[in-house]
N, C-alpha and C positions, 0 to 999 in steps of 0.2 A: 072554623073547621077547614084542614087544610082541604087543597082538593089533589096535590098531588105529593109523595114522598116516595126520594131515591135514595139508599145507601150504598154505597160502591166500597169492597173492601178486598185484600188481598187472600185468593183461595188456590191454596196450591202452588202459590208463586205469583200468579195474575192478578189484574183489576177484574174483579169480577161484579156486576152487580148482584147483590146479597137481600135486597127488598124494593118492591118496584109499586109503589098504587097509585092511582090516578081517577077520578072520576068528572063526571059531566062537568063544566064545556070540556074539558083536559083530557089528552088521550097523549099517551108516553109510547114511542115507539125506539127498540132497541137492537139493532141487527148485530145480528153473530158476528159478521165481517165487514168493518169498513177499511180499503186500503189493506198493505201488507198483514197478513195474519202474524208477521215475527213482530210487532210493534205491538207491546201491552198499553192498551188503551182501551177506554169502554165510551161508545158516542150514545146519546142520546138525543134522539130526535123529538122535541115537543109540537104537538098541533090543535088546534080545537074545532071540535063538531062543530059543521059549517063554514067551516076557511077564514072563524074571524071572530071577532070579542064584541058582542051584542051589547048592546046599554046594560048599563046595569050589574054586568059579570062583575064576579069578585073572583078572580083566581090568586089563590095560595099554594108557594111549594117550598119545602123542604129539601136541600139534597147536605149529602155528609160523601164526605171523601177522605176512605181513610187513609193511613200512613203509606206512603209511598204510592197509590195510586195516580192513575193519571184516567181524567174523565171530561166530556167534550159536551155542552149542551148548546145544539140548535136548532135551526125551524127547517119545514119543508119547502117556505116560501115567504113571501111578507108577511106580518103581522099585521091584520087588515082590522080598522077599527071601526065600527059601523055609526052611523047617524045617532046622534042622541036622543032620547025620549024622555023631554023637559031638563030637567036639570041632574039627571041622573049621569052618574060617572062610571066610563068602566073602569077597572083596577087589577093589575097585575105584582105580586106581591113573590117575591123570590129571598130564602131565606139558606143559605149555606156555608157549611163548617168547611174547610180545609186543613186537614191533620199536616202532623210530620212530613218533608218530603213531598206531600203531593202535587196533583195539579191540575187546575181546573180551567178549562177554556171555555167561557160563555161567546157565541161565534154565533150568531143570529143574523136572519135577513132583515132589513129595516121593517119599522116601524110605517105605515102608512094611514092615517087618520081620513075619512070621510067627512065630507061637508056635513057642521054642525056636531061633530063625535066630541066627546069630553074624553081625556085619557088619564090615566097617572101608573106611574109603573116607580115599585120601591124595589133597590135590591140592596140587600144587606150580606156582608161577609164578614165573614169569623176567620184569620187566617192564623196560622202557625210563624213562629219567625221565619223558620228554612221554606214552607210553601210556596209555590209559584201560583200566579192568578193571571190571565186577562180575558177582559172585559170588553166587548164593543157595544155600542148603544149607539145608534143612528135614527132617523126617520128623516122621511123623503116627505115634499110639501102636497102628495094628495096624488089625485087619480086624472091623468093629466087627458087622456082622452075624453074626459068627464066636462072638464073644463075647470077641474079644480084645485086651486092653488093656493098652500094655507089656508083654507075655509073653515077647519076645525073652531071650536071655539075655546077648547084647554087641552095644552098636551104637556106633562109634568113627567120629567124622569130625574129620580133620584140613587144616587150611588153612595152608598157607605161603607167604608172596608175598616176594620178594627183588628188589632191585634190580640192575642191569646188573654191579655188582660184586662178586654173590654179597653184599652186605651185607641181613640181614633186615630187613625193613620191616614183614610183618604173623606173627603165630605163636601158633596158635589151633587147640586142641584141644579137641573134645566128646567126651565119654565115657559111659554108660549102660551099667550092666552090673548083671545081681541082686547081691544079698548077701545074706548070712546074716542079720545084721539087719533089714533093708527090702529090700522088694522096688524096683523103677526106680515102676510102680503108687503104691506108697504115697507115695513121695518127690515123683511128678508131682501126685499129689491130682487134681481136676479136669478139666487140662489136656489135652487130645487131640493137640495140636501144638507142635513148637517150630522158629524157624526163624531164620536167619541171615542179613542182607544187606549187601553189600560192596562201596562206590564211589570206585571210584580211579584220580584223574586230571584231567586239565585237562577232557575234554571234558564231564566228571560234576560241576565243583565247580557249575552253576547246580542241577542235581539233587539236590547236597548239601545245601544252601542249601534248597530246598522239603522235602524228608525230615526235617530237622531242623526245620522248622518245624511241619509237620504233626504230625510227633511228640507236640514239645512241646505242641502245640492238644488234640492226641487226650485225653495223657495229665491234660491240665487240665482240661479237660470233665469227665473219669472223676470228681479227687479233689471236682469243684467241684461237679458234676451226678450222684454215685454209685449214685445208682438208675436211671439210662439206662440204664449198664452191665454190671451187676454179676449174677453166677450166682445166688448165695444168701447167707444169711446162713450166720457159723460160730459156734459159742457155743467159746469160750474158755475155759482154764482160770478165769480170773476171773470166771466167768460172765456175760461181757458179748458182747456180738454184734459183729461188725465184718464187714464187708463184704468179696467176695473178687470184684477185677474179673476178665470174662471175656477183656480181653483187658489183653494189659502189652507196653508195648515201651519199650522205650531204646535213646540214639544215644550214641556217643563218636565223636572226631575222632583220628587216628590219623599216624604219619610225621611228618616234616619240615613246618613249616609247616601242618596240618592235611592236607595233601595227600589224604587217605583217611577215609571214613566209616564204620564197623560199626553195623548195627541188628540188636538182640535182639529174639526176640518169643517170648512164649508167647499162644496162645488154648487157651479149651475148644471150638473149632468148626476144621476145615478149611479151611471154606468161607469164616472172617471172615479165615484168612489170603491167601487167595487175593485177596480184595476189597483185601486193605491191598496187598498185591505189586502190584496191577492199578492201584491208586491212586498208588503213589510211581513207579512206573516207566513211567506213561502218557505223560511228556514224552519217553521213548525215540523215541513211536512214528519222527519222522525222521529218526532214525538207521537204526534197524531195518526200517523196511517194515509194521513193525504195531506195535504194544501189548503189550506181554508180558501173559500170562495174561488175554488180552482172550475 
């Protein structure tokens, strides 16, 4: 059963939403005005009773975005995953068409897992050849005043993006889970965050085009300039020191023709991913009405 379904279709000339349900944990919130009123877009804010995904939830959503629309979904705040109850997994399940023309911005606060939470999150997409899409998927290692760092015990996010013909285009799985050997902790070292960004489409190749550029600037500063950077030194088994930057990102170009962009990042800070999100996605603003993560 799902628990939430949006359709967004054009009424009058606008992105209008056209059907909106939602029920328990899932509450859908949609304001009249975000940002300039002359920009046709429709945002969608999702939240769940209680500020967070309790053991156990199974949330399911549906959205359709039709031709030529442009539609925004994201949160009021982190995505807070609460402590497990045995072996039970929460689940977050997101299922969405992209018609003709459209365009759909998934722009979410990260993800934050509680010590011992079990997580998985599927999102699946249907796109159009001419649609535009991105994507971000992050989560941050825990609730640091808490004193907890990677303590979850499985946090699973999956992206699948498929073309009008069921043929896949993007298929990308993140995984974190303990082991007997290392813990998710040891394996991260440093790292507090890691996070994922996805652009795809005619309306995003000028924004591919800057993202990749930026990129490559950032990460050549780092090798070229490595003391701006860098957290601390490591001594090696060689006994030699090397540097460990605080922040890493890479781009690859993805589909047919380059059609689609993925950028990896790892930081040791939240807040420097935030600043990078805010930075490659500020040419949104006229499409969207604002700035992501502004």
């Amino acid at each position: 059963m799902e628990t939430g379904v949006v359709v967004v279709e054009k009424v009058e000339g606008r992105s209008t939403v056209t059907r909106c349900f939602s029920k328990y944990p899932l509450k859908f919130i949609i304001p009249r005005k975000v940002g300039s009123s002359k920009i046709d877009v429709v945002w969608v804010y999702s939240l769940t009773y209680g500020g967070g995904i309790v053991s156990g939830d199974c949330i399911s959503c549906n959205f359709t975005i039709g031709d030529g629309c442009t539609a925004v979904l994201t949160t009021q705040a982190s995505t807070k995953v609460y402590k497990s109850s045995g072996s039970k997994c929460s689940e977050q399940i997101l299922e969405a068409r992209v018609e003709s023309n459209a365009l759909l911005a998934i722009i979410p606060d990260p993800v934050t897992c509680f010590s011992t939470a079990r997580y998985s999150q599927k999102q699946v997409f249907k796109v159009a050849s001419d649609s535009s899409l991105v994507i971000v998927d992050w989560i941050t290692s825990g609730r640091h005043e808490n004193g907890e760092r990677w303590d979850f015990n499985l946090y699973r996010s999956t992206n699948h993006i498929f073309l009008e013909n069921d043929q896949p285009l993007f298929l990308d799985v993140v995984s974190l889970e303990q082991e007997s050997t290392s813990s998710v902790g040891e394996r991260m070292q440093d790292y507090q965050a890691i996070a994922m960004l996805i652009l795809l489409g005619p309306k995003m190749q000028q924004i591919q085009k800057q993202v990749q550029d930026n990129v490559k600037m950032k990460m050549s500063e780092q090798l070229h300039h490595p003391c701006s950077a860098l957290s601390r030194q490591i001594k090696g088994k060689s006994d030699h020191l090397w540097m460990k930057p605080s922040f890493i990102a890479s781009c690859s170009a993805f589909g047919p023709k380059g059609i689609g962009l993925v950028v990896r990042v790892a930081a040791v800070t939240t807040e420097s991913v935030y600043r990078f999100l805010q930075h490659q996605l500020a040419a949104m603003e006229p499409m969207l009405g604002m700035s992501p993560y502004s």
